[in-house]
C-alpha positions in Angstrom: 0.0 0.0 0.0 1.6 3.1 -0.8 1.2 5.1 2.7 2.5 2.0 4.3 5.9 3.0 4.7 5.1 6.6 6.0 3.1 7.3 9.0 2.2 10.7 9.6 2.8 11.5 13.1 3.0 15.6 14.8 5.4 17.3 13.9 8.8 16.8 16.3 9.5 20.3 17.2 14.0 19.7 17.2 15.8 16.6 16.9 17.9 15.5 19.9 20.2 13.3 17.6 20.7 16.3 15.3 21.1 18.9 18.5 23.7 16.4 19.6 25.7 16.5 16.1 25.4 20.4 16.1 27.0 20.4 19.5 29.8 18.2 18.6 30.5 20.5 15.2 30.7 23.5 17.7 32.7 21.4 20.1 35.3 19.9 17.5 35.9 23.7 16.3 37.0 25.3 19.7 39.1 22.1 20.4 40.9 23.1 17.3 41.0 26.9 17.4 42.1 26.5 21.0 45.2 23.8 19.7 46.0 26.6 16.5 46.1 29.5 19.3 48.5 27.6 21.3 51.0 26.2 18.1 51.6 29.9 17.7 52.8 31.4 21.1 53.9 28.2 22.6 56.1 26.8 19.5 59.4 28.7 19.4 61.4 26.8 17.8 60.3 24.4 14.6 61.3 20.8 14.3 60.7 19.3 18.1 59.3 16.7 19.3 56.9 19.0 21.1 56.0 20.6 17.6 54.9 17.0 15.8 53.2 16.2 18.3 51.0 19.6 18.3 51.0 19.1 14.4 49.7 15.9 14.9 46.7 16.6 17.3 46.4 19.6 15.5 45.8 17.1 12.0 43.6 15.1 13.9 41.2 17.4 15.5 41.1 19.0 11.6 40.2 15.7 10.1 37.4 15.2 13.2 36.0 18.6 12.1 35.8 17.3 8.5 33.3 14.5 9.1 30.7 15.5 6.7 26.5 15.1 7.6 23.7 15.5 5.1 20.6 15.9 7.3 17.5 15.6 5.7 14.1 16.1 6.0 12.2 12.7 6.1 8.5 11.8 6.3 7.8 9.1 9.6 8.6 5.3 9.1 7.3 3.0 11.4 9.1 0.1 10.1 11.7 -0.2 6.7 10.7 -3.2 5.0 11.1 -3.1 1.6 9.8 -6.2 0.6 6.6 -5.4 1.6 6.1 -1.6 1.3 7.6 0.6 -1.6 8.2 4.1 -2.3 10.3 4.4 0.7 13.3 6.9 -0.1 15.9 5.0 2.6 15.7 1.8 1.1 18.0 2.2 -1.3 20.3 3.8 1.3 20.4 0.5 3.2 19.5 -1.9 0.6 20.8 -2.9 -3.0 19.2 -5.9 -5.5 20.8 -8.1 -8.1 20.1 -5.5 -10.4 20.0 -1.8 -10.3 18.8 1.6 -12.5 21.5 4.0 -13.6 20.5 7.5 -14.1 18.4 7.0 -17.1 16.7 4.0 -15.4 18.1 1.5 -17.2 18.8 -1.7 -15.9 22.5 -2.3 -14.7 24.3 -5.0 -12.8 23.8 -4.6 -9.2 24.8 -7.8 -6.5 24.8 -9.8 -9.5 28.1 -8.6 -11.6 26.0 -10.6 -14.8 23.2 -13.1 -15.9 22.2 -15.0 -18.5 18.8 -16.0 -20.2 17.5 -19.5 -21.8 14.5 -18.5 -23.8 13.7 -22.5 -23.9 13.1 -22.7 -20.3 12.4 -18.9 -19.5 15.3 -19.4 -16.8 17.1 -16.7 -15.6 20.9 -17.2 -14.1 21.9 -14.5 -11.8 26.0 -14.7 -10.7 26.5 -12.5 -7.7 30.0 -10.3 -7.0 32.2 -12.3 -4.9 33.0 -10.5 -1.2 30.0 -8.7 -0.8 29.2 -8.5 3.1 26.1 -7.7 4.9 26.6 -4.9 7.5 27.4 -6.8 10.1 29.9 -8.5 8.1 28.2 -11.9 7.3 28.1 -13.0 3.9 25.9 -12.2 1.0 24.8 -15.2 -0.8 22.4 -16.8 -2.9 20.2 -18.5 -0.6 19.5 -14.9 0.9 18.2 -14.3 -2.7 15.9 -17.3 -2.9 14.6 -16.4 0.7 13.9 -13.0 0.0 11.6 -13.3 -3.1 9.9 -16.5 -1.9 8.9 -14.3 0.9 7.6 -12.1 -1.0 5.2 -14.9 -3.3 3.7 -16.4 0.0 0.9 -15.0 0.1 0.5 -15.3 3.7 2.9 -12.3 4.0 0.8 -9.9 1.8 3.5 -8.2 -0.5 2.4 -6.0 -2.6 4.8 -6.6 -4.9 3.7 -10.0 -5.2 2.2 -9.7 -8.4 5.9 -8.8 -9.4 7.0 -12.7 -9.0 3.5 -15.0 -9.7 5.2 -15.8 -12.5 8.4 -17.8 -11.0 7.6 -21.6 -10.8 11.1 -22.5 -9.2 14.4 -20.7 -7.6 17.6 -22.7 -7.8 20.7 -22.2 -5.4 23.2 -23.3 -7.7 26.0 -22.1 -5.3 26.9 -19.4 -2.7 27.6 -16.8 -5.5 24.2 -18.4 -8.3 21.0 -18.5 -8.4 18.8 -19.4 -11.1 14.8 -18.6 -11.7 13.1 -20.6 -13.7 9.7 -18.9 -15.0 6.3 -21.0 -16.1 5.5 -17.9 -18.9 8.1 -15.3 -20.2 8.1 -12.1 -18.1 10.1 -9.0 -20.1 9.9 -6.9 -17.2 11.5 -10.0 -14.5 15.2 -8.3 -14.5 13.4 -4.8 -13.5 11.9 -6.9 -10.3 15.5 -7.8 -9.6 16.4 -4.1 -8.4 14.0 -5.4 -4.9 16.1 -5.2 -1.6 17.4 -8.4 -0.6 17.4 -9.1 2.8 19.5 -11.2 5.2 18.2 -15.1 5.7 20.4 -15.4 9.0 18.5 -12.5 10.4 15.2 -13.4 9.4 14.7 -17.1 8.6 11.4 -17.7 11.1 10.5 -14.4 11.5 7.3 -12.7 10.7 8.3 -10.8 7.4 5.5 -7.6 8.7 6.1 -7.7 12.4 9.7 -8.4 12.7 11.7 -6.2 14.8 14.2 -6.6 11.9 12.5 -3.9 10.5 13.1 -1.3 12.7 16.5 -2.4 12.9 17.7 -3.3 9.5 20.5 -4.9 7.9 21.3 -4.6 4.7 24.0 -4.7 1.9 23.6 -0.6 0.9 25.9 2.2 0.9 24.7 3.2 4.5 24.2 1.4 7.5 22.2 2.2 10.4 23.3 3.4 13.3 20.4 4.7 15.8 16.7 4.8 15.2 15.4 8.0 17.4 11.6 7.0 16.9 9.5 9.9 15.6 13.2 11.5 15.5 15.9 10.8 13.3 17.2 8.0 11.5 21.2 8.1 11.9 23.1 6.3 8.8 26.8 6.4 8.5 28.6 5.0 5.5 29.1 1.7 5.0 33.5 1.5 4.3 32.4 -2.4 2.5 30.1 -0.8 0.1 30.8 -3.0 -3.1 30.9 -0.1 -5.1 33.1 1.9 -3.2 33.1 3.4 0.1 30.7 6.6 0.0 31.7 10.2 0.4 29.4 11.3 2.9 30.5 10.1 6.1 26.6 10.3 7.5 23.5 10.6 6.8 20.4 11.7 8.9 16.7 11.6 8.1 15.4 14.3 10.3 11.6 13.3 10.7 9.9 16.7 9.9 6.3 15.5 8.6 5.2 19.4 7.2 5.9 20.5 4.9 5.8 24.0 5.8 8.2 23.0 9.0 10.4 21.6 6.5 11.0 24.8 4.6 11.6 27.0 7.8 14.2 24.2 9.1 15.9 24.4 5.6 16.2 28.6 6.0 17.1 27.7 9.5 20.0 25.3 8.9 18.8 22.6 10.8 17.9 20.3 7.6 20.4 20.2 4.3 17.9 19.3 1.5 14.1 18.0 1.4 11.1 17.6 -0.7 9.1 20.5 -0.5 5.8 20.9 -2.3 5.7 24.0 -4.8 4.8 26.6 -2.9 7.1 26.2 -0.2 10.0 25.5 -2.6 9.4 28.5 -4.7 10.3 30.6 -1.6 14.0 29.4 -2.4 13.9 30.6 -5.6 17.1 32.7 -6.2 17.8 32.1 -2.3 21.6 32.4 -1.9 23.3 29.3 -0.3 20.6 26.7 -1.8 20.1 25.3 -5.5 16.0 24.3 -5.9 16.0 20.6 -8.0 13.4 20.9 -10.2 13.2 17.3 -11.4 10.4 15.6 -13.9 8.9 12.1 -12.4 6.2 9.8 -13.6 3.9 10.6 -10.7 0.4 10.8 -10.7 -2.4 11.8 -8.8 -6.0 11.1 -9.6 -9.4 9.8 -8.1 -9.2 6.4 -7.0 -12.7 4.8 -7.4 -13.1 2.4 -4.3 -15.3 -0.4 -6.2 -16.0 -2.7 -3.0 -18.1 0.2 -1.8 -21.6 -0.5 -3.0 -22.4 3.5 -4.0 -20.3 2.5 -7.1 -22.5 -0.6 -7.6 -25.3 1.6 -8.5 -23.5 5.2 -9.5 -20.5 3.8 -11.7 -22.1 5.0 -14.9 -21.3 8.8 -13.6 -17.8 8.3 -13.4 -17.4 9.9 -17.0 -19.1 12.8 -15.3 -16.7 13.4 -13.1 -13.4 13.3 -15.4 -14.8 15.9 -17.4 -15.8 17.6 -14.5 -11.9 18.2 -13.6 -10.4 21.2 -15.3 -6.6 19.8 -14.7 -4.7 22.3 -16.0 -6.2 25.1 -13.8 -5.4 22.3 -10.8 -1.3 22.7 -11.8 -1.2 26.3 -12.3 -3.0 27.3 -8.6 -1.8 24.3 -6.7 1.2 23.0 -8.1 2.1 26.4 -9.8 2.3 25.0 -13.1 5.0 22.4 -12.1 3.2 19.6 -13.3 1.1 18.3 -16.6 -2.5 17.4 -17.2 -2.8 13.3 -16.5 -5.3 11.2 -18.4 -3.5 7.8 -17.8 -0.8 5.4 -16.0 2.2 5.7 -18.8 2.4 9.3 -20.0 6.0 9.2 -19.0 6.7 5.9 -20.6 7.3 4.9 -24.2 4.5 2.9 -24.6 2.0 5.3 -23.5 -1.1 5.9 -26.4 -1.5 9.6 -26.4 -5.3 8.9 -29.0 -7.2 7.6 -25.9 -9.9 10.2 -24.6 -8.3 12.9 -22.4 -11.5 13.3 -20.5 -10.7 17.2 -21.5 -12.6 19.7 -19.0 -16.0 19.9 -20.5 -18.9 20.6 -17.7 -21.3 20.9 -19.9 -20.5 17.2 -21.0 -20.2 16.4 -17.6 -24.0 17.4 -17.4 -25.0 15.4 -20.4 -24.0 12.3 -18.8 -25.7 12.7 -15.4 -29.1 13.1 -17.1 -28.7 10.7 -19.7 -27.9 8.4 -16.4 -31.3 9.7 -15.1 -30.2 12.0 -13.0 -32.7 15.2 -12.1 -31.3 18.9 -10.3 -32.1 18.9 -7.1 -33.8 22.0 -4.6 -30.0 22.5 -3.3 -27.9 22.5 -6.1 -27.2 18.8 -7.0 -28.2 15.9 -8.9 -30.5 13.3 -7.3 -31.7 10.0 -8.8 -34.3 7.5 -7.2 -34.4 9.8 -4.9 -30.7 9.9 -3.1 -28.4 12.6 -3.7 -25.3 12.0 -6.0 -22.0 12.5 -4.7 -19.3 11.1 -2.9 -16.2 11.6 -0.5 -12.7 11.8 -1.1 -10.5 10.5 1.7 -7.1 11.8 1.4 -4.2 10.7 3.2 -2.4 14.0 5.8 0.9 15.1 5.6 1.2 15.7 1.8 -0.2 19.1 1.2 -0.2 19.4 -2.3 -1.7 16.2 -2.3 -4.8 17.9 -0.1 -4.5 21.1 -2.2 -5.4 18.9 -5.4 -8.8 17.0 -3.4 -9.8 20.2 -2.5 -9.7 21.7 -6.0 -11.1 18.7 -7.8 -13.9 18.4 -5.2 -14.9 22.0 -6.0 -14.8 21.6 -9.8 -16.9 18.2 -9.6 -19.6 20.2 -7.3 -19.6 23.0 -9.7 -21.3 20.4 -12.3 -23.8 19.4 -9.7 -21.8 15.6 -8.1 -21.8 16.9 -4.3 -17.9 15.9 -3.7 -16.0 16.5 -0.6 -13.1 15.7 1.3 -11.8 14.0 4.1 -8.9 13.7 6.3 -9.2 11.1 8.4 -6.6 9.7 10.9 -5.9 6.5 9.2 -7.1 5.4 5.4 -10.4 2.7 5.3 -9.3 0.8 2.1 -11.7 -1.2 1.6 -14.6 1.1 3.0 -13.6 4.8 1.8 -15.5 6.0 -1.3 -12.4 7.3 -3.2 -9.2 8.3 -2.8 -6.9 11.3 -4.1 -4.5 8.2 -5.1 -0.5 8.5 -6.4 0.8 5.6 -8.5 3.7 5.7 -11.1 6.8 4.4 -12.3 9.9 5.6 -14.3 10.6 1.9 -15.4 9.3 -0.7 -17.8 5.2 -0.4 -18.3 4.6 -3.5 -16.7 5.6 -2.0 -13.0 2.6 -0.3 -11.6 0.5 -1.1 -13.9 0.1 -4.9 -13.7 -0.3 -5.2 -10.2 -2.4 -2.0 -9.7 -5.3 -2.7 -12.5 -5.1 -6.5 -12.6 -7.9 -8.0 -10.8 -7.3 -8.9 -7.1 -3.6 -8.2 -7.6 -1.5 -7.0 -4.8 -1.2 -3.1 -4.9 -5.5 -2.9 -6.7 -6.7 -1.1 -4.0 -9.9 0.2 -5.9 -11.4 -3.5 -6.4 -10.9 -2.8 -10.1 -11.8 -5.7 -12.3 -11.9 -5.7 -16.1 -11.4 -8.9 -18.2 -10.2 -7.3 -21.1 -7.4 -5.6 -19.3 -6.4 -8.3 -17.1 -5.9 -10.0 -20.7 -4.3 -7.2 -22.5 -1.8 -6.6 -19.5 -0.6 -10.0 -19.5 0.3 -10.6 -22.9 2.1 -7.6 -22.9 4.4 -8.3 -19.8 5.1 -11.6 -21.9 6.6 -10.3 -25.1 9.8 -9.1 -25.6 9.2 -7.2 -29.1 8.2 -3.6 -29.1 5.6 -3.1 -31.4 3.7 -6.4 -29.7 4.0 -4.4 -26.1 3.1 -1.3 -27.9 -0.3 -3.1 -29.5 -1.2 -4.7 -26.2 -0.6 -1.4 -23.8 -2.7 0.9 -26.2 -5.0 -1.8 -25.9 -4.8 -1.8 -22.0 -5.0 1.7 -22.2 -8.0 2.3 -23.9 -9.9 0.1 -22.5 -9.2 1.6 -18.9 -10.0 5.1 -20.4 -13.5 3.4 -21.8 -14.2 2.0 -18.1 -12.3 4.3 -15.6 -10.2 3.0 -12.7 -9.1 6.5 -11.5 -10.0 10.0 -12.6 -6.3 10.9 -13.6 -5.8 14.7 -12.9 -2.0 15.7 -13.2 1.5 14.7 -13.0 3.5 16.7 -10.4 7.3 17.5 -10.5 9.6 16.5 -7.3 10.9 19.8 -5.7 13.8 19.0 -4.0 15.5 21.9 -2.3 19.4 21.7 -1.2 22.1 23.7 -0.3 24.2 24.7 -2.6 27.2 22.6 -1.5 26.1 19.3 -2.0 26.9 17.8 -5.4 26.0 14.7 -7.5 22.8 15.4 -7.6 21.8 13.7 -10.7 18.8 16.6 -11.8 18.0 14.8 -15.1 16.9 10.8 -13.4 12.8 11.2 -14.3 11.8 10.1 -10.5 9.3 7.9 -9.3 6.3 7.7 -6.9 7.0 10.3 -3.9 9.8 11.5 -5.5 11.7 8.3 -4.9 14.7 7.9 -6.9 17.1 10.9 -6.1 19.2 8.6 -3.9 20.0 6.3 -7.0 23.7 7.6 -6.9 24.0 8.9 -3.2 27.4 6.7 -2.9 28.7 9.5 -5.2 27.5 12.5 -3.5 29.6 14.8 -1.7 29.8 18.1 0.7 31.9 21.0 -0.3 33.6 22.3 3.0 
């Protein structure tokens, strides 16, 4: 579920972990101007013993002072498990797959150095990196592979990304450092389900993969290791000197829980955060701000109405969901919300190569909107809004707290659909009702191959369909095209997909927002050109080459 992994708690108003850090900085810098003061009235004469030694307290304190700390500000966790949850920023701080996404989001060798394919037997052969060490020095090997993704397909466990995996029929330790999958049907997109975290067998063989205290306490394989869990705090990293792809720059990490966004912009101009995700309005105050460099950065998010099916309003009232996509004037949404950082949505792969631009837009057209509700027997009521049989028509969009813009775009949708006579609101409430909410203001999307948040989203009963969405036809058209490794097959099968979900609606798409990311200025390596998943996740890809300037 995609609010799984954060949970939106109050604000913390300073963190004691980061106080602690500022304290040392401060502490590390008189310790050294005191030993500078002293070199120059005490030393008289150059060459002593009494002068190296100075010069070498003197180097040591320096290289202390040097430690460098990217604090940043983070959304809650209450657990990191990311074999169960997604979208989660700090897994890929912490975790690494067999296989991994470069800048353009291409696939690229991760804990397996290569692999091979037998189009006979649909078997994949995976040969992992020799020396690669969990961080607390155990060995990686294969059977931590065939653990992890077998955890994932028992369906006891509820992944989500379940659906990712149906299709293996057998996983083969061939050796510490092999492991072979052996598919029933050919998957095109199974090497892009190879970037999931692997975690450690030894630490979790027997456990209960969603209640484990693992997961507040994780090991991994990633560029970072943890070091303290402040709950409702901080999350302390520091870099892990094994890393297989070299030991990282940075010589810490913090997430700084800071859950508003508007508190997350004052502790940016404050110093007490280095970089976060801001939504538009806050980052725009940075514009032209000296000492801070706003990331601008494209993603392949969405946000639109998610229809909740196994309520029984949409039994009866599912005919007006054409209504309300026309009833949403989209582009008006990005410029006053999202201040034109963003683009009108009107399905899942607009950022994707496969994506059919000739399906219906549902462009803004209230007067269409109309047409439909009284085609669908719908009257104008004494107060402003359609009835039929006698009940009102309208519903109630529950949106998730914590994400602003995300509340901003409910708000404004649920005006425009009341302005055509559906009486939409919205609600906040403390924790989301899946299965008995209404609708949702729901984000989905991907950056990778079509197949990944689409299969397991619209399929029917798959693992991340939280809408109860069932349709035959693209259940069908979704599965041939995950099986075919041609292009122009894919391409036939997706615009198929696709326009059958814009002829029966799973969501009203509205808009596809930008990531903000505001840092100082000193931090470099940020790779502004990565198109960035759901929540922004993705900027990390590279953080093993990022760095401070002093």
């Amino acid at each position: 579920m995609e609010a799984v992994c954060f949970f939106y708690a109050k604000t913390a108003m300073y963190n004691e972990v980061y106080r602690r850090e500022l304290i040392m900085r401060k502490f590390l810098s008189v310790l050294l101007a005191a030993a500078m003061v002293f070199g120059v009235t005490a030393c008289g004469n150059s060459g002593t013993a009494n002068d190296n030694k100075q010069e070498e307290t003197t180097t040591a304190e320096s290289n202390a002072s040097e430690e460098t700390t990217l604090v940043y500000g983070s959304g809650d966790y209450t657990r990191i498990n990311p074999a169960m949850d997604e979208h989660c920023e700090i897994n890929v701080l912490l975790f690494n797959g067999l296989t991994a996404h470069d800048g353009e989001n291409q696939i690229v060798p991760g804990l397996a150095e290569s692999w091979e394919y037998d189009e006979d037997t649909y078997t994949y052969t995976f040969h992992i990196r020799d020396g690669v060490k969990w961080h607390d020095g155990e060995p990686f090997t294969a059977n931590d592979v065939k653990f992890t993704i077998e955890a994932i397909m028992d369906p006891d466990n509820g992944a989500e990304n379940a659906p990712n995996y149906e299709d293996v029929e057998e996983i083969t330790v061939i050796d510490d450092n092999t492991v072979a999958f052996k598919l029933k049907e050919p998957n095109v997109a199974f090497l892009e389900y190879m970037t999931m975290a692997i975690l450690p067998v030894h630490l979790l063989e027997g456990e209960d993969m969603q209640e484990s205290d693992f997961f507040r306490a994780p090991v991994g394989t990633g560029p970072y290791k943890l070091e303290s869990w402040d709950v409702g705090q901080a999350i302390v990293m520091v870099k892990n000197e094994d890393y297989y792809l070299g030991t990282p720059n940075i010589d810490k990490v913090i997430f700084k829980i800071v859950t508003d966004d508007n508190t997350q912009a004052i502790q940016l101009e404050s110093g007490e955060l280095d970089m976060a995700l801001l939504d538009p309005k806050n980052a725009e105050s940075f514009e032209g701000k000296e000492g801070f460099t706003i990331h601008d950065m494209t993603t392949a998010d969405y946000r639109g109405i998610l229809f909740n099916f196994a309520n029984d309003y949409w039994t009866e009232n599912k005919d007006i969901i054409p209504a309300v996509c026309y009833a949403i004037d989209r582009q008006a949404i990005i410029d006053s919300v999202l201040l034109g950082q963003g683009m009108p949505a009107y399905g899942p792969l607009q950022r994707n190569i496969y994506n059919d631009e000739d399906v219906n837009h549902y462009d803004y057209d209230p007067e269409k909107a109309k047409e439909i509700l009284e085609a669908a027997g719908c009257t104008m009521g004494s107060n402003g809004f359609y009835e039929r049989n006698g009940e009102e028509i309208g519903f109630v969009i529950s949106v998730m707290a914590g994400e602003q813009d995300r509340i901003d775009i409910a708000q404004a949708a649920a005006q425009q659909i009341r302005e055509v006579g559906i009486n939409c609101t919205v609600e906040i409430p403390a924790q989301i009702d899946w299965g008995g909410q209404m609708a949702n203001l729901i984000g989905w999307g991907s950056p990778f191959d079509a197949d990944d948040h689409t299969y397991k989203v619209f399929g029917t009963d798959k693992g991340a369909n939280y809408s109860s969405y069932s349709n035959a036809k693209v259940d069908e058209y979704l599965a041939l095209a995950r099986q075919s490794s041609d292009p122009e097959v894919r391409k036939e099968y997706y615009a198929k997909f696709q326009e059958e979900l814009a002829n029966d609606p799973a969501f009203a798409f509205i808009c596809y927002i930008d990531a903000n990311y505001v840092a100082k200025s000193n931090i470099q390596g940020i790779s502004d050109d990565t198109v960035l998943g759901h929540h922004g996740v993705g900027i990390f890809w590279n953080i093993h080459e990022w760095s401070i300037d002093q």
